[in-house]
C-alpha positions as CSV (number, residue, x, y, z in Angstrom):
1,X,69.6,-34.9,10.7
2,X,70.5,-34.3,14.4
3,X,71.6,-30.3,14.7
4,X,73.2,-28.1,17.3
5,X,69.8,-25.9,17.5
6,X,66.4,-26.8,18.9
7,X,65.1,-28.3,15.9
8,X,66.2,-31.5,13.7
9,X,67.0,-30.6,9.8
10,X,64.5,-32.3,7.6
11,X,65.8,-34.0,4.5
12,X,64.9,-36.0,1.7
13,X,67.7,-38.5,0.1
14,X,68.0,-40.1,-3.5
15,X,70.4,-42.8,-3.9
16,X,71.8,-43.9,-7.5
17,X,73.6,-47.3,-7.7
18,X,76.4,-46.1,-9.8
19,X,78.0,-50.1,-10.9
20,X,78.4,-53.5,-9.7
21,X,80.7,-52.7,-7.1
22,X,78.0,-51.4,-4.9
23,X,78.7,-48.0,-4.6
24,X,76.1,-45.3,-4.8
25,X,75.7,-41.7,-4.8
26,X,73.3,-39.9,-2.5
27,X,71.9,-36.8,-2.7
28,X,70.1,-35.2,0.2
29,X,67.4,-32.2,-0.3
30,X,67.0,-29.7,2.9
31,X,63.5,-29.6,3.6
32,X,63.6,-26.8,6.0
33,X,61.7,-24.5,3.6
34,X,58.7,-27.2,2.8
35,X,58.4,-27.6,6.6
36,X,58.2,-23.7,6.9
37,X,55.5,-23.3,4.1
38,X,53.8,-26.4,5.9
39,X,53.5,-24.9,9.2
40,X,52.4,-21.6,7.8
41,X,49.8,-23.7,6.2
42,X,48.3,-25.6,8.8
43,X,48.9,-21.5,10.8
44,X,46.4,-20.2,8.1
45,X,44.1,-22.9,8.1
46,X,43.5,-22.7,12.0
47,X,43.1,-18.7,11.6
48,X,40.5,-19.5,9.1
49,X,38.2,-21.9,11.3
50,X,38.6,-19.0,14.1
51,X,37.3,-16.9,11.6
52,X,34.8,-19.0,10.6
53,X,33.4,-19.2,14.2
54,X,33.7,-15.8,14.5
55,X,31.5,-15.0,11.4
56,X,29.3,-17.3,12.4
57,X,28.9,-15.9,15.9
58,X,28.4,-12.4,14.1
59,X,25.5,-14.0,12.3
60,X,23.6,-15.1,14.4
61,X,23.9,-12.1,16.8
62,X,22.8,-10.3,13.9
63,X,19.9,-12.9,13.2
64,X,18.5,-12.0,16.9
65,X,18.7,-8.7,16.4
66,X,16.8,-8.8,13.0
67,X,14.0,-11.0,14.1
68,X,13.3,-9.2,17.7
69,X,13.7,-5.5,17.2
70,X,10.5,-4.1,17.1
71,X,10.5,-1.7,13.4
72,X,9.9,-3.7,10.4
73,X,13.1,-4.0,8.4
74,X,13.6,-5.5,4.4
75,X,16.9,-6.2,2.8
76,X,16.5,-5.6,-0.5
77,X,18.1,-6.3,-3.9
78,X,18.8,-2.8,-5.8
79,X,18.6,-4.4,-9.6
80,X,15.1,-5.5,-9.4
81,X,14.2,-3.8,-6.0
82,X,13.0,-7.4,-4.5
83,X,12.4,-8.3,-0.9
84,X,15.3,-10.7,0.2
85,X,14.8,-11.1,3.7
86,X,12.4,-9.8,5.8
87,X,12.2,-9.3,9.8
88,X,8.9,-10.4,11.7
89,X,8.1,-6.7,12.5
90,X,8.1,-6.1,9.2
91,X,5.9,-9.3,8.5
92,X,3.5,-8.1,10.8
93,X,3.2,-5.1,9.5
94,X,2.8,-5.7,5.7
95,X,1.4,-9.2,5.3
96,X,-1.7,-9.4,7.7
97,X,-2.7,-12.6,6.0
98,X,0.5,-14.4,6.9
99,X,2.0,-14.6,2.7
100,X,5.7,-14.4,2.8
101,X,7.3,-11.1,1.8
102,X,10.6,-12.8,0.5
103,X,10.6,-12.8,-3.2
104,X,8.0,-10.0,-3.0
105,X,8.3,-6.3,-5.5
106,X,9.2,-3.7,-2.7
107,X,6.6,-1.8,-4.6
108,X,3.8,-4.7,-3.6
109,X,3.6,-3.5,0.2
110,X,2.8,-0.1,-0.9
111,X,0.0,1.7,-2.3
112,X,-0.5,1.8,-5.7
113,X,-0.5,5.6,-5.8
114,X,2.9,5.5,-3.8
115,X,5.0,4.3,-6.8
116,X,6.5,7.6,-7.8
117,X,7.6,8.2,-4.0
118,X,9.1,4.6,-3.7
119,X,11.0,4.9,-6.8
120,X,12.2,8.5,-6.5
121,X,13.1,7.7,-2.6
122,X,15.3,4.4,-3.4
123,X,17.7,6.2,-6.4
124,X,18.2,8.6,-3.8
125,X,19.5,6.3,-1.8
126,X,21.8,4.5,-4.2
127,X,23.0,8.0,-5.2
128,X,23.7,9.3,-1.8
129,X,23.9,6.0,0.8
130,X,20.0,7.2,2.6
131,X,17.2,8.5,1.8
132,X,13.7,8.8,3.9
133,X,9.7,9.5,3.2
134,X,7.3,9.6,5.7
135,X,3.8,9.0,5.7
136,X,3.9,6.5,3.2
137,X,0.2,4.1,2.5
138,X,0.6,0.7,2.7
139,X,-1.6,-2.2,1.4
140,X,-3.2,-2.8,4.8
141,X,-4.5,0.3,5.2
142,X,-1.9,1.8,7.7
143,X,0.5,4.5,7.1
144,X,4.8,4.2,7.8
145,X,7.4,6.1,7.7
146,X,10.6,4.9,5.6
147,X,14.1,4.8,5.9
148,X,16.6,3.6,3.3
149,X,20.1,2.9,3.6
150,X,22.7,1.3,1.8
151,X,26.0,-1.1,2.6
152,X,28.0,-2.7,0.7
153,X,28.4,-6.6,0.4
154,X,31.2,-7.7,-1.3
155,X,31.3,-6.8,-4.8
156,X,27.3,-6.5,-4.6
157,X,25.5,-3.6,-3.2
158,X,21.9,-3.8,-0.8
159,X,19.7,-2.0,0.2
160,X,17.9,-1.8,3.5
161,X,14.6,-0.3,4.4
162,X,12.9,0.4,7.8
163,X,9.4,1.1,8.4
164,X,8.0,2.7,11.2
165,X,3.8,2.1,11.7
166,X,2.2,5.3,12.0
167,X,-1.2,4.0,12.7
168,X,-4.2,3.5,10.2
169,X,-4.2,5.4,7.1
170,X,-6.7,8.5,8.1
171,X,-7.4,9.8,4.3
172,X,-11.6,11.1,5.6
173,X,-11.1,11.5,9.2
174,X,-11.2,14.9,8.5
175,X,-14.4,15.2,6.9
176,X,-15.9,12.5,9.3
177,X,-14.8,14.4,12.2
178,X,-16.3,17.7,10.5
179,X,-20.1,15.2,10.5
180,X,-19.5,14.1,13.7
181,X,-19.6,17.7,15.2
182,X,-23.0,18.2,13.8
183,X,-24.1,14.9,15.3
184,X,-22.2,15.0,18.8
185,X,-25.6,16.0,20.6
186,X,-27.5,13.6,19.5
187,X,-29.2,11.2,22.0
188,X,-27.8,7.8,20.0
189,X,-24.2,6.7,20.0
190,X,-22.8,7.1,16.9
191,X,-19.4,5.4,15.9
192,X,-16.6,4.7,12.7
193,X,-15.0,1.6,12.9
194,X,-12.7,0.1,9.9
195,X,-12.7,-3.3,8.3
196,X,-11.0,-4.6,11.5
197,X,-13.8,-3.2,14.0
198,X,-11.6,-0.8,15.2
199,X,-13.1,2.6,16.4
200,X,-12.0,5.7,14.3
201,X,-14.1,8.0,15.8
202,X,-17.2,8.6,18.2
203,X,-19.5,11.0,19.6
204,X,-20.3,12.3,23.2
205,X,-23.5,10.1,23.6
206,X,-21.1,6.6,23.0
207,X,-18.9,7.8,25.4
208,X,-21.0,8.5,28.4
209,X,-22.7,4.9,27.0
210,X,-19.3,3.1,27.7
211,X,-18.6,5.2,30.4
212,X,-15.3,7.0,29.0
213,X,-14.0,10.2,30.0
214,X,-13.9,11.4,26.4
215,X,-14.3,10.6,22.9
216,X,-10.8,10.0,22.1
217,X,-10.1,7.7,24.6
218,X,-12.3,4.8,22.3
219,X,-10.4,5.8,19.3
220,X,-8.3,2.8,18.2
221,X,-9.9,-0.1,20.4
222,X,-11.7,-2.7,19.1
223,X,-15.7,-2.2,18.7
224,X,-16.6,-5.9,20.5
225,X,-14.9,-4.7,23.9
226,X,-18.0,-2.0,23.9
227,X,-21.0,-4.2,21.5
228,X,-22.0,-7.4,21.0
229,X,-23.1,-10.7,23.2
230,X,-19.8,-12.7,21.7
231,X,-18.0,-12.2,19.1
232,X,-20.0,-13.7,17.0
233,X,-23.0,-10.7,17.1
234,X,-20.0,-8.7,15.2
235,X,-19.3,-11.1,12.8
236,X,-22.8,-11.6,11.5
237,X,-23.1,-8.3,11.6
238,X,-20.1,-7.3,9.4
239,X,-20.8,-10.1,7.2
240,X,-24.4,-8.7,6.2
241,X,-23.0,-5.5,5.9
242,X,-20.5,-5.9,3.7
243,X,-23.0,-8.1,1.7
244,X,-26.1,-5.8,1.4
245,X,-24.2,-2.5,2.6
246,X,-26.9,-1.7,5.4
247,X,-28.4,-3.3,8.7
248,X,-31.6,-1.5,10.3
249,X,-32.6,-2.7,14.2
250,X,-29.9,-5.1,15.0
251,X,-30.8,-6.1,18.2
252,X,-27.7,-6.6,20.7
253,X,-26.0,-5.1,24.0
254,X,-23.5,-2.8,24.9
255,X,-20.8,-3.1,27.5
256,X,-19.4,0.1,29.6
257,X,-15.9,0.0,30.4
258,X,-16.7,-1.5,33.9
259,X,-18.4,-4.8,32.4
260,X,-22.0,-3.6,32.5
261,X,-24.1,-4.4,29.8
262,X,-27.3,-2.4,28.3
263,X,-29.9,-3.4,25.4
264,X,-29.3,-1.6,22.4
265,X,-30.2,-1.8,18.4
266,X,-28.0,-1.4,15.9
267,X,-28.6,0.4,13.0
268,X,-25.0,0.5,10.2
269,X,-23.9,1.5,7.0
270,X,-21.2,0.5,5.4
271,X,-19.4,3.3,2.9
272,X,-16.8,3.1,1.1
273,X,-13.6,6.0,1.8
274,X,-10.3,5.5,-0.4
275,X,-9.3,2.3,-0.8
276,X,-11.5,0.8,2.2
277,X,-14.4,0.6,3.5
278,X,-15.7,2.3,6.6
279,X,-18.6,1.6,8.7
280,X,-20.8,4.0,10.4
281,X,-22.9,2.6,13.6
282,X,-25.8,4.2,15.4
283,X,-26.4,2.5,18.5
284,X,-29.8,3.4,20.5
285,X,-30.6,2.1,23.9
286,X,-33.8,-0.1,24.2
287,X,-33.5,-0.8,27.9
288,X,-37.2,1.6,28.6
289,X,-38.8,-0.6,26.1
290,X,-38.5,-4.0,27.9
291,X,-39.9,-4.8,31.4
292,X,-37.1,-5.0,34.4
293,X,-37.9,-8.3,34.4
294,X,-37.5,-8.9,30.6
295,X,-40.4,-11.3,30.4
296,X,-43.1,-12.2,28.5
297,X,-45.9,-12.8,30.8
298,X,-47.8,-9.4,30.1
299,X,-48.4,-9.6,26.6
300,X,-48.3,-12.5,24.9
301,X,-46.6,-12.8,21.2
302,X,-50.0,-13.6,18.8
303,X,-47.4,-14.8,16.3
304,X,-44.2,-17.1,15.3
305,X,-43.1,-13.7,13.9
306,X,-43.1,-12.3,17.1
307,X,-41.5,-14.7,19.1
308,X,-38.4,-14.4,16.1
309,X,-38.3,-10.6,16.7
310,X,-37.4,-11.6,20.7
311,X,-34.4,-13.7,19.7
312,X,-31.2,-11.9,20.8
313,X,-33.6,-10.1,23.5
314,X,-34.4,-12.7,26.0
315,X,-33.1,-16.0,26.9
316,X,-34.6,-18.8,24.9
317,X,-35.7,-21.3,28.5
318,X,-38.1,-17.6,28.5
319,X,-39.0,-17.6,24.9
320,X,-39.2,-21.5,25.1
321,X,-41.8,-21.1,28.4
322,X,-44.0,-18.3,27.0
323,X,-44.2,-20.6,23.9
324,X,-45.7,-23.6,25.4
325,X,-47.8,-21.1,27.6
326,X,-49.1,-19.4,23.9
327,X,-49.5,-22.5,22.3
328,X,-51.8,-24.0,25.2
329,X,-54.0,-21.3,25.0
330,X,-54.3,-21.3,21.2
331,X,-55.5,-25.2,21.6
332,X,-57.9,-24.5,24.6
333,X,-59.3,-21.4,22.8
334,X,-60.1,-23.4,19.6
335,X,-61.3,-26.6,21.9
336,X,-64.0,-24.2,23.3
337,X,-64.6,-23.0,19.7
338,X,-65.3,-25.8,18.4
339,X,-67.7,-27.5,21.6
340,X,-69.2,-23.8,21.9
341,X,-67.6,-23.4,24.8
342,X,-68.7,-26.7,26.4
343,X,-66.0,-26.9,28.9
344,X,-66.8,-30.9,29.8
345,X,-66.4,-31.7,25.7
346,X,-63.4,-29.3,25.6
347,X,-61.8,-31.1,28.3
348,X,-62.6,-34.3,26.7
349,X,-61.2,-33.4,22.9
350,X,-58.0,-31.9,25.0
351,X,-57.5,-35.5,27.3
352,X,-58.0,-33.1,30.1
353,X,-60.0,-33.1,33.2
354,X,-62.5,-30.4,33.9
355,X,-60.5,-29.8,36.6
356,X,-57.4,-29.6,34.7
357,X,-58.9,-27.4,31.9
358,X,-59.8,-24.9,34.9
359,X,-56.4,-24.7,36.1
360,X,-55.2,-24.2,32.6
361,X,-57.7,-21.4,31.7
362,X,-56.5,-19.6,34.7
363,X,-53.1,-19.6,34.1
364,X,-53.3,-18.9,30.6
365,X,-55.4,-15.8,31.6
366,X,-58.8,-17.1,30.3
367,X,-61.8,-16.6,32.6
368,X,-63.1,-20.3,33.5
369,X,-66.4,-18.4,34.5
370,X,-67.0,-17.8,30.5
C-alpha cells in the first residue's frame, strides 16, 4: 500500500467469498516485519562472503609465510603427536630423500635416543602453552634446536614446532680433533669428511695443499671442490669404501682454492662414529714421482699391469701411444728371435722393409747395428 513515509507497506491479502451475492471478506497481513527479517538476511549473508574473502586472504598470506620463511616449522596434532603440515624448510631439513613428513610420528625425525626429551618437551608445552630443547639429533645426522608452542583452533588444540639447524651432529669431533693434533705435522694431508663428503676436520699439511689460510676455513665444504678429476673419482671412491671399508693408493688430483691442480694418492678408511659413518683421508702428493712432462718415453711399461697402474695418471692418446710403441717392439724383438737376428728375414716375417725395420728399431730404442 501507498504510505505517507519513504517506503510502501507490504501486505499479503486473503479473500473469502462469503455467498452468492458476491461479497467477500478480505483480510490483509502487514508484511513490514518479514521484509525487515529479509533484509537483515540478505545484510548477514553479504557480511559472510566479506568474511569469507577475508579468511581466505588471511590464508593464503599465512600459506606464503609458511612455505618461505627460512626455519623449519610442523603443525602438529597433540592426541597422536602426528605431523599435519609441514613447511619446505622443515622438509629440507628432516627428509633429505624427498619422503613426505605429513602423516609422519613427530618422534620419526628425531633420534631414537631423543624420545624421552621429545616427550617430556611436548607435555610441557600443552601444560604451560611453550616449551624449548636445544641441541636436539635428528635422523640426518644434524643437530636443531626446538621450539614448541601451542594455539588454539576451535574446539581443537595444535601444536606447532620450530626447528632451528645447528649444523652436523659433532658426537667424536672431540676425540678426532684430540688425533688430529698428534698428526698436524705430518707431511700428508689428512682429512674427516661425513657420508655427504663434507669436511669435518683437517690438518695443517691439507691446508697449505689447498692453499687456505687455516684449517677451519675447509671445515664444512664439500671434499670434491679440493679432490677428484670429476665427480665421479669421489663416487667410486665412496662406493668401494663403504663396501670393503678401506682404499690404499687411489690415484687422483687435488685442487687449491685458486683452481690448480696437483697428483696425489689416496689412501681412506671408513669408521664408523655414533650412528654414522666417518671417513678418514690421507692424501700424499706424487707430483716428484712423475716426469714434468708426464710421459712414458723413458721407461717403457714391460707389462699390461703396468700400463692399468697409469690409468687416472696420464691421458689415455699417451697411454694409447706408448702402447703401440711397446707392442712394436715386443713383435720386432721376437721377429729377430726367431730369424737369429737376421734382420732381411725379420723384415720379411714383419711385411717390412729393411729399411723400415731400421727406422723402427731406432725409434723403439733398439740398436739396428746389433
Amino acid at each position: 500500500h501507498p504510505s505517507q513515509s519513504a517506503l510502501d507497506v507490504p501486505v499479503r491479502y486473503t479473500a473469502v467469498k462469503l455467498d452468492k451475492n458476491n461479497r467477500f471478506i478480505i483480510l490483509g497481513r502487514d508484511l513490514r516485519g518479514m521484509a525487515r527479517l529479509q533484509q537483515r538476511l540478505v545484510e548477514a549473508h553479504q557480511e559472510l562472503e566479506r568474511d569469507y574473502v577475508r579468511m581466505r586472504e588471511a590464508e593464503g598470506r599465512f600459506r606464503i609465510l609458511f612455505d618461505t620463511v627460512a626455519e623449519a616449522i610442523l603443525v602438529i596434532e597433540p592426541n597422536t603427536f602426528t605431523i599435519e603440515d609441514a613447511n619446505p624448510a622443515a622438509q629440507r631439513l628432516l627428509r633429505s630423500n624427498g619422503t613426505p613428513l605429513a602423516g609422519q610420528g613427530l618422534s620419526d625425525v628425531f633420534a631414537p635416543s631423543e624420545a624421552a626429551k621429545i616427550g617430556e618437551l611436548l607435555s610441557k608445552c600443552l601444560s604451560a602453552g611453550t616449551a624449548d630443547v636445544s641441541d636436539l639429533k635428528l635422523t640426518t645426522k644434524r643437530k636443531a634446536n626446538v621450539t614448541a608452542s601451542s594455539f588454539r583452533e576451535g574446539r581443537d588444540v595444535r601444536l606447532i614446532v620450530r626447528l632451528t639447524d645447528v649444523g652436523i651432529e659433532p658426537a667424536d669431533f672431540t676425540s678426532h680433533q684430540a688425533l688430529l693434533s698428534y698428526l698436524d705435522d705430518l707431511p700428508d694431508g689428512l682429512v674427516l669428511a661425513d657420508n655427504d663428503q663434507r669436511i669435518i676436520a683437517a690438518n695443517s699439511a691439507f691446508s697449505q695443499m689447498t692453499q687456505m689460510s687455516s684449517e677451519t676455513e675447509a671445515k664444512g665444504g664439500r671434499l670434491h671442490d679440493f679432490l677428484g678429476r670429476s665427480a665421479t673419482d669421489l663416487n667410486v671412491l665412496f662406493s668401494a669404501l663403504k663396501k670393503h671399508g678401506v682404499i690404499r693408493n687411489f690415484a687422483t688430483v687435488a685442487r687449491d682454492r685458486f683452481g690448480n691442480e696437483e697428483q696425489v694418492e689416496l689412501s681412506a678408511v671408513a669408521a664408523p662414529s655414533g650412528e654414522e659413518n666417518i671417513f678418514a683421508f690421507s692424501i700424499r702428493s706424487v707430483a716428484r714421482r712423475l716426469s714434468d712432462t708426464a710421459r712414458l718415453d723413458q721407461q717403457l711399461p714391460s707389462s699390461s699391469a703396468q700400463f692399468t697402474e697409469l690409468v687416472g695418471r696420464v691421458p689415455l692418446k699417451d697411454i694409447v701411444r706408448e702402447s703401440t710403441a711397446l707392442i712394436e717392439r715386443l713383435c720386432i724383438e721376437a721377429a729377430l728371435e726367431i730369424t737369429d737376428n737376421n734382420r732381411a728375414s725379420a723384415a720379411e716375417m714383419l711385411g717390412l722393409s729393411r729399411q723400415g725395420l731400421y727406422s723402427k728399431l731406432k725409434r723403439v730404442g733398439l740398436d739396428a747395428g746389433e
